[in-house]
C-alpha positions as CSV (number, residue, x, y, z in Angstrom):
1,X,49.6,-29.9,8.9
2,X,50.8,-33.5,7.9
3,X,49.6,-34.6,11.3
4,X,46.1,-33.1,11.0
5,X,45.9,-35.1,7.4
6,X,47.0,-38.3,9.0
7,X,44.1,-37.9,12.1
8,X,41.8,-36.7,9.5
9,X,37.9,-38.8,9.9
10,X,36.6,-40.8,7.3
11,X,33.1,-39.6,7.3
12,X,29.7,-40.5,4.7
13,X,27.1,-38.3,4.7
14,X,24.0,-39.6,3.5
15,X,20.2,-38.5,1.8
16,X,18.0,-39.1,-0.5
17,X,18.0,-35.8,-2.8
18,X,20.2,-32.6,-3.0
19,X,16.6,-30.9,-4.4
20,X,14.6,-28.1,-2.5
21,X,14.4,-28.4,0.7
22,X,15.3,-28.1,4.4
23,X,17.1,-31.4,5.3
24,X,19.1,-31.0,2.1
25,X,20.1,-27.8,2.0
26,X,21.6,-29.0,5.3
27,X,23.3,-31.6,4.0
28,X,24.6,-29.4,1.0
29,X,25.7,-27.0,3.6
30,X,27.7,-29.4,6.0
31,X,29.2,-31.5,2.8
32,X,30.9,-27.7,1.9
33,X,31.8,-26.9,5.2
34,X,33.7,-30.5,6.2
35,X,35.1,-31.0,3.0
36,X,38.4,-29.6,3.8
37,X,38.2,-30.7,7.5
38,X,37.6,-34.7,7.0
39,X,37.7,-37.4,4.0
40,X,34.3,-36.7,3.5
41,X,32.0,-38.7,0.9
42,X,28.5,-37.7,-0.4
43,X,25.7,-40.7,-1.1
44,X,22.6,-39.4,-2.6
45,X,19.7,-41.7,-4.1
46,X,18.8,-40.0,-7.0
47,X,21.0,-36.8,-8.3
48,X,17.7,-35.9,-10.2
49,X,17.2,-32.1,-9.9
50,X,19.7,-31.0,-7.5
51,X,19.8,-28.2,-6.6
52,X,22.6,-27.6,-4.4
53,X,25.7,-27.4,-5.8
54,X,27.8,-29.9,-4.1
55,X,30.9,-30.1,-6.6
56,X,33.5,-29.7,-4.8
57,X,32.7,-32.8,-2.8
58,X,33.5,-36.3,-3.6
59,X,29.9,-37.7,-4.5
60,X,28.5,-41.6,-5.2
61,X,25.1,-41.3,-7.0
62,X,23.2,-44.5,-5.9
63,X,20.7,-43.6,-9.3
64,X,18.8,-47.5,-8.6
65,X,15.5,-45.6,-9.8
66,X,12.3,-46.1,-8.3
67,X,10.0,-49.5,-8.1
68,X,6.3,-49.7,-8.0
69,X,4.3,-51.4,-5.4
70,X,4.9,-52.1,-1.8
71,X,7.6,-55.2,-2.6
72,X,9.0,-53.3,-5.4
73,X,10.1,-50.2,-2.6
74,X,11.3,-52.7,-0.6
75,X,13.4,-54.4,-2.9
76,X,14.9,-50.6,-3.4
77,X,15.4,-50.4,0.4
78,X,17.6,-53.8,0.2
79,X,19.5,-52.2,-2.9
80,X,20.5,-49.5,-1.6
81,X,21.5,-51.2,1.9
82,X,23.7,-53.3,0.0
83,X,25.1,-50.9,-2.2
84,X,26.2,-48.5,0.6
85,X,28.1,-51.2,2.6
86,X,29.8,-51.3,-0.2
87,X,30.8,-47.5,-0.1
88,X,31.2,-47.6,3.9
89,X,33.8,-50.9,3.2
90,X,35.6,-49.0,0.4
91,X,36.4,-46.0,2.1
92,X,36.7,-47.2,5.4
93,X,34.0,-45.1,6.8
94,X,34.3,-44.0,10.6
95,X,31.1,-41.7,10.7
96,X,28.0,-41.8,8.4
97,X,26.0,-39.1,9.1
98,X,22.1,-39.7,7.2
99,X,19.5,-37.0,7.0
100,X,15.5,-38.1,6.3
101,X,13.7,-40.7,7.6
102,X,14.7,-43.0,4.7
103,X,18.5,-41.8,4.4
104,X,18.1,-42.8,8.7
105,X,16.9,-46.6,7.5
106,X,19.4,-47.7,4.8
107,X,21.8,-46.0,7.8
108,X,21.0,-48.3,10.5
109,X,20.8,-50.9,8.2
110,X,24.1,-50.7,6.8
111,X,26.6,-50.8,9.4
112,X,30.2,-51.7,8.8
113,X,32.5,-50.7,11.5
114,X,30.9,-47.0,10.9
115,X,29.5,-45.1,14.0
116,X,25.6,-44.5,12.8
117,X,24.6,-40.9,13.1
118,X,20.6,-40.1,12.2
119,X,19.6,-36.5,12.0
120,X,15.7,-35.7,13.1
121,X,14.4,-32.7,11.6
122,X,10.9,-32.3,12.5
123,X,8.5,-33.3,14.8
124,X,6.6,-35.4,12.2
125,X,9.4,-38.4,12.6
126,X,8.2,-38.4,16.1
127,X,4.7,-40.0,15.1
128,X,6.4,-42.7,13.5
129,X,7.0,-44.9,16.9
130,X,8.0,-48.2,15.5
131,X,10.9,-46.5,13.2
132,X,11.7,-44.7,16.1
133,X,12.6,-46.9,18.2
134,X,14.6,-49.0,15.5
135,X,16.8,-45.7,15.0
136,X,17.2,-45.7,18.8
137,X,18.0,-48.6,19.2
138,X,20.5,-49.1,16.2
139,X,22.1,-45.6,15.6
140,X,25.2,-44.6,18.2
141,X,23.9,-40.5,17.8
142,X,20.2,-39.6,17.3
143,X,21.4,-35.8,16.1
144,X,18.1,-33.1,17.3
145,X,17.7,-29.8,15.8
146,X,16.4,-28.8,19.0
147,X,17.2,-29.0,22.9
148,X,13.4,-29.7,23.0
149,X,13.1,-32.0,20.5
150,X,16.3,-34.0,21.9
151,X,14.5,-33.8,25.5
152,X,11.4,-35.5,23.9
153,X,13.0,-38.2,22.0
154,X,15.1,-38.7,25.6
155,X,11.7,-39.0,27.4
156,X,9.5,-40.5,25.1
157,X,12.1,-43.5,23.8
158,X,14.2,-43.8,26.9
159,X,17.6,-43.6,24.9
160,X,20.2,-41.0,26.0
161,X,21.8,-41.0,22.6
162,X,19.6,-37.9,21.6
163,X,21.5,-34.7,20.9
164,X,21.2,-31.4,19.7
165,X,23.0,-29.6,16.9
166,X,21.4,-26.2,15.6
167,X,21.2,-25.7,11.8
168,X,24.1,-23.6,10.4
169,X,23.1,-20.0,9.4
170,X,25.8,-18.4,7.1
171,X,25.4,-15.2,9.0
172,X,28.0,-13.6,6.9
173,X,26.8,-13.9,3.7
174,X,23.0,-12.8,4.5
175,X,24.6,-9.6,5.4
176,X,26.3,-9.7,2.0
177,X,23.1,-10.2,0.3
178,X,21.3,-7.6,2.0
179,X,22.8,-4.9,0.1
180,X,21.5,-6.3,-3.2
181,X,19.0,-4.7,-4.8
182,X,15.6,-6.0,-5.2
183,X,13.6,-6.7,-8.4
184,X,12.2,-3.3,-10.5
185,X,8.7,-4.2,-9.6
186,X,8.5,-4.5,-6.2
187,X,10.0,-1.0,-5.9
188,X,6.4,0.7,-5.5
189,X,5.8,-1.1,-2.9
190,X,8.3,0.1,-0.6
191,X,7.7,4.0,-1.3
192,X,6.2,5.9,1.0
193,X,5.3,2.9,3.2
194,X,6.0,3.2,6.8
195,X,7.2,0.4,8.5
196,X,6.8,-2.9,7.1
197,X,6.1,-6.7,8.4
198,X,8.1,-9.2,6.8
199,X,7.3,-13.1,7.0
200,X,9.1,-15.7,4.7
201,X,8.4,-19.0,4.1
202,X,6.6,-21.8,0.7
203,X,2.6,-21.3,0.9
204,X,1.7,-24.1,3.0
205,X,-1.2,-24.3,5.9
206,X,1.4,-25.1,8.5
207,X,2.8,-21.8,8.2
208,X,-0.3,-20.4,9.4
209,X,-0.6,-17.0,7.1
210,X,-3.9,-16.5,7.6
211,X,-3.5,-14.9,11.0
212,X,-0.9,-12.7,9.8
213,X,-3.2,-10.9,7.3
214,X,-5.9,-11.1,9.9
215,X,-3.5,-9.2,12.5
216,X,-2.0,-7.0,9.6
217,X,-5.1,-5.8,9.0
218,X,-6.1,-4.6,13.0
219,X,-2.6,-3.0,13.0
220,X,-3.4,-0.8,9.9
221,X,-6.4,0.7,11.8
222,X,-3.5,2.0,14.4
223,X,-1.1,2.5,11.7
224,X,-2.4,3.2,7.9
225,X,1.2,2.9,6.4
226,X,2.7,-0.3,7.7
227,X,3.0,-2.7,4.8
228,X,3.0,-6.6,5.5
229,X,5.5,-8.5,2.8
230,X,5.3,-12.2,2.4
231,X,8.5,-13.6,0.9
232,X,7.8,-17.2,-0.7
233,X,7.2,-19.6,-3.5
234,X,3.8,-21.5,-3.7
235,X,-0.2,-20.2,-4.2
236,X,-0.9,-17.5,-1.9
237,X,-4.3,-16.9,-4.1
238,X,-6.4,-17.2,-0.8
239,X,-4.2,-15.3,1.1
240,X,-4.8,-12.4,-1.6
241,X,-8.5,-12.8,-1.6
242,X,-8.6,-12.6,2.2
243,X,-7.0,-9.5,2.2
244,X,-8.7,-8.1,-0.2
245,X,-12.2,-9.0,1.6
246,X,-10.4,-7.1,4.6
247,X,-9.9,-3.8,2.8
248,X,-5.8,-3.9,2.9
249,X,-4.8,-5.7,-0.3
250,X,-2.8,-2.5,-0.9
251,X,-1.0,-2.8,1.6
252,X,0.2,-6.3,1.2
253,X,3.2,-7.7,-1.1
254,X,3.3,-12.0,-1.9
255,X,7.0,-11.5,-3.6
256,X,7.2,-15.0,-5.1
257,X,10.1,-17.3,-4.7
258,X,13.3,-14.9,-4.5
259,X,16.7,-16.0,-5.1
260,X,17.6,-13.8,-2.6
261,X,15.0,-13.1,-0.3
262,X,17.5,-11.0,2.4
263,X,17.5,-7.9,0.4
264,X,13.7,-7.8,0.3
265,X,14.3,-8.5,4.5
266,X,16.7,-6.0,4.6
267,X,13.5,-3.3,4.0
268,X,11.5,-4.7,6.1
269,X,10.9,-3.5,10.0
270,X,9.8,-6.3,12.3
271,X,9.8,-10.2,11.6
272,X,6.4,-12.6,12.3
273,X,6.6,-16.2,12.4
274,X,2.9,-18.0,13.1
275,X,4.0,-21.7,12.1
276,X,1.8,-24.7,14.0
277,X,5.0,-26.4,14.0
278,X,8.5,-26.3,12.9
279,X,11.8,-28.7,13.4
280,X,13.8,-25.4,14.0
281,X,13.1,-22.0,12.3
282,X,15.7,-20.7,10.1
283,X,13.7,-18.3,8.3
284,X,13.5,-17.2,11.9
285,X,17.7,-16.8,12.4
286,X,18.2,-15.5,9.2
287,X,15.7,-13.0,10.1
288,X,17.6,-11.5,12.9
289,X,20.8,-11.8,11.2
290,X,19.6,-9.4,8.5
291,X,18.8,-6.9,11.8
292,X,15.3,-7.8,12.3
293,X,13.5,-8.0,15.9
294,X,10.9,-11.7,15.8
295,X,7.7,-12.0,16.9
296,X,7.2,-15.9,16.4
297,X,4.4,-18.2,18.1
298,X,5.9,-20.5,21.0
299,X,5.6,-23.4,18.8
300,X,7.4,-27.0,18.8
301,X,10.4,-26.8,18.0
302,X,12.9,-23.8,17.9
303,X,11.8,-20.2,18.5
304,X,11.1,-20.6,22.1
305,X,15.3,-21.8,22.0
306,X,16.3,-19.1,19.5
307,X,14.2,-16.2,21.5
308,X,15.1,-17.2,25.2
309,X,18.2,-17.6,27.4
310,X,16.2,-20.3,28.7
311,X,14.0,-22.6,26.5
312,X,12.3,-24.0,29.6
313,X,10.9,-21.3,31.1
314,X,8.2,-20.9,27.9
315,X,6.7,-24.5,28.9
316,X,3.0,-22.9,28.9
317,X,2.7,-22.5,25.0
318,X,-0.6,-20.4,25.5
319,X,1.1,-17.2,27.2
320,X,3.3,-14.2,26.1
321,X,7.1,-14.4,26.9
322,X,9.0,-11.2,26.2
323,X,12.3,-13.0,25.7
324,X,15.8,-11.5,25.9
325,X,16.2,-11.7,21.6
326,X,12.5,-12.1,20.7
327,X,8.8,-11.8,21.9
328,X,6.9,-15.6,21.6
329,X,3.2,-15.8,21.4
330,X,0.6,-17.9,22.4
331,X,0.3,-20.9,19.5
332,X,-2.3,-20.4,17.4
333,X,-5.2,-22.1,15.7
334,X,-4.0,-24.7,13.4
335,X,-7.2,-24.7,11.3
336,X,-7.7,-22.5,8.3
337,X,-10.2,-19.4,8.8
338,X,-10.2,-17.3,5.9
339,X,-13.7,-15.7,6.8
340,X,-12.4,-12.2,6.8
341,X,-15.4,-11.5,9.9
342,X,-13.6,-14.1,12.3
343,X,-10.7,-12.6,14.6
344,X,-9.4,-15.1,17.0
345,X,-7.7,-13.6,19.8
346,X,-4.2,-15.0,19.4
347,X,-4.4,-12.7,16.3
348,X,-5.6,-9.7,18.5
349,X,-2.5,-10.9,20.7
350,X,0.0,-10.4,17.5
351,X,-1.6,-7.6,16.5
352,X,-1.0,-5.5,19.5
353,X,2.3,-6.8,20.6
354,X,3.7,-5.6,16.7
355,X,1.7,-2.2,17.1
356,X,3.7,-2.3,20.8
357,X,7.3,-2.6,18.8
358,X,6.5,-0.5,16.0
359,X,5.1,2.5,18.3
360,X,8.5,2.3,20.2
361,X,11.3,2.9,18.0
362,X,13.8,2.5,20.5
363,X,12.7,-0.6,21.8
364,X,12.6,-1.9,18.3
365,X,16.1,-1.2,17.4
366,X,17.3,-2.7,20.7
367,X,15.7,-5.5,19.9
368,X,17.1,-5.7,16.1
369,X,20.7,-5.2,17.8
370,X,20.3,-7.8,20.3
371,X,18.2,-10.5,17.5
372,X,21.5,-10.1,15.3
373,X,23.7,-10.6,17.6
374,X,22.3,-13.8,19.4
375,X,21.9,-15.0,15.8
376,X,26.0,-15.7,15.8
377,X,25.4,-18.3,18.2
378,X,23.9,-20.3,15.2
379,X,26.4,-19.1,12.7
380,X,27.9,-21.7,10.2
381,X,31.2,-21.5,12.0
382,X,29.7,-22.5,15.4
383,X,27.9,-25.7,13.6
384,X,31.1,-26.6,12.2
385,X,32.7,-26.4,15.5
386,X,30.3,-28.6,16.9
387,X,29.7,-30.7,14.6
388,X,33.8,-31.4,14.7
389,X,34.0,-32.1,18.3
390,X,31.2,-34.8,17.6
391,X,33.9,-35.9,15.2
392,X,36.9,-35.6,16.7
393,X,35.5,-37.9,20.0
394,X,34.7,-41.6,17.4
């Protein structure tokens, strides 16, 4: 034990906000999970309206505010460079690990005698070139939460510092969660319905809900009492409207932002993902660790991964892979349609391949089995495992 303290790391992790969202729920995630495993430090810019509660970690709140103007940001930029050299000098940091493209910059910009990690979280940091290659160039780890992504970044930058490590999934506690109840009045909903079509994720274009409700409603002339639930916070408005100009309103739930949205899965029968693009899907794992068998579109970057032994062998994003966890589908229109007389046939596609699942019970609940199984392979114990070796090797 007294050995293990002595060869412990001395390791910064680094972002912008603990607020809502994807990179930071990360971070709030891997801050818990090292704590007790390395000297682990916390720098956030701004505490304001966090979220995530981080308290057992040691934590440095930067809190320079924000400047106005192009030299005023700037000037912030400098500040905050400066102020964590300070931290990395102090604590004698051996790893900072930054997530966000401006977490990656004061990063890079701040060495010490630290090894520079920069996590990539989407394909949006991609289209930023010239960043790009400064965080190539500077950072010892460019951390991918894809194989994919990591491939791209590898090709497109010649740099073989590219890796990937998957996003933890607390696989455990979803399970936990599912046998919560969920709120008084959804409970209608879920009577007498037949199977039901669960999809989770904020109301934003990206995600691509038209098609879903399009597709829904060609699967309810098959089957009358399937139910399609969408589990989320934002304005769904023209989602409603569109399907009530395509005469299955009633059969269609928007639940709202839910604390815990894994009971609500729990009900549900089959799992559609029809995102554009994605940096990796864990509404999709947490999805089939609650039981449920995915249909997702083959998009960049994730379910093709997640749904396949072998990520490669879905290069042509335009064609139907029935996958050993999953079933990917042809990508799908990234522009908005809600006229309610317009059916493109990627919907058709979804639509018959869920009417496929949901005809065959069996095959459905092998596919559940199998989808929550290969979800352990992202579980939060195996991030942690990776994430130490990383660790373990400065």
């Amino acid at each position: 034990m007294q050995e293990e303290m002595q060869n412990r790391k001395n390791v910064m992790l680094l972002v912008p906000l603990l607020d809502q969202g994807g990179l930071e729920r990360i971070c709030a995630m891997t801050a818990n999970l090292l704590k007790e495993k390395c000297s682990l430090i916390l720098v956030v810019f701004s505490t304001k309206n966090m979220l995530y509660d981080v308290s057992a970690v040691e934590m440095y709140d930067l809190n320079l505010g924000s400047r106005r103007g192009v030299f005023g940001k700037i000037r912030n930029v400098f500040r905050r460079i400066s102020a964590v050299k300070k931290i990395k000098r102090q604590h004698k940091i051996q790893v900072t690990y930054s997530f966000g493209p401006s977490a990656n910059l004061v990063n890079v910009l701040s060495r010490v005698k630290d090894k520079i990690w920069v996590g990539i979280r989407g394909y949006g940091a991609l289209e930023d070139k010239r960043a790009m290659k400064l965080l190539c160039r500077r950072a010892d780890k460019v951390i991918c939460c894809a194989k994919v992504m990591a491939d791209d970044i590898g090709r497109l930058f010649s740099t073989s510092k590219a890796e990937c490590l998957y996003n933890p999934c607390d696989t455990e506690k979803i399970r936990d969660l599912c046998k919560a109840d969920i709120e008084e009045r959804h409970k209608s909903f879920f009577a007498g319905a037949g199977s039901i079509i669960a999809s989770m994720s904020r109301a934003d274009d990206v995600k691509g809900f038209w098609h879903q409700i399009k597709a829904y409603a060609v699967i309810r002339k098959e089957l009358p009492d399937t139910k399609l639930m969408i589990i989320g916070d934002g304005d769904f408005s023209e989602y409603d409207a569109l399907a009530d100009k395509l005469g299955v309103r009633d059969g269609v739930l928007f639940t709202g932002l839910q604390k815990n949205p894994f009971a609500y899965l729990h009900r549900a029968s089959l799992y559609v993902m029809t995102s554009h693009t994605e940096g990796f899907p864990n509404s999709l794992i947490e999805a089939m660790a609650v039981g449920l068998p995915p249909l997702s579109v083959n998009c960049k970057s994730g379910p093709a991964e997640i749904l396949l032994e072998d990520y490669r062998s879905a290069a042509d994003q335009h064609k139907i892979y029935h996958g050993e966890y999953g079933v990917l589908l042809p990508v799908m229109n990234p522009e908005k349609n809600l006229d309610a007389a317009v059916v493109e046939e990627e919907e058709i596609i979804l639509a018959k391949e869920a009417l496929g699942l949901l005809q065959r019970k069996d095959e459905l609940s092998r596919m559940g089995e199998a989808a929550k199984k290969r979800s352990e392979d992202f579980s939060t114990d195996s991030y942690v495992e990776g994430l130490m070796q990383k660790i373990r090797q400065v």
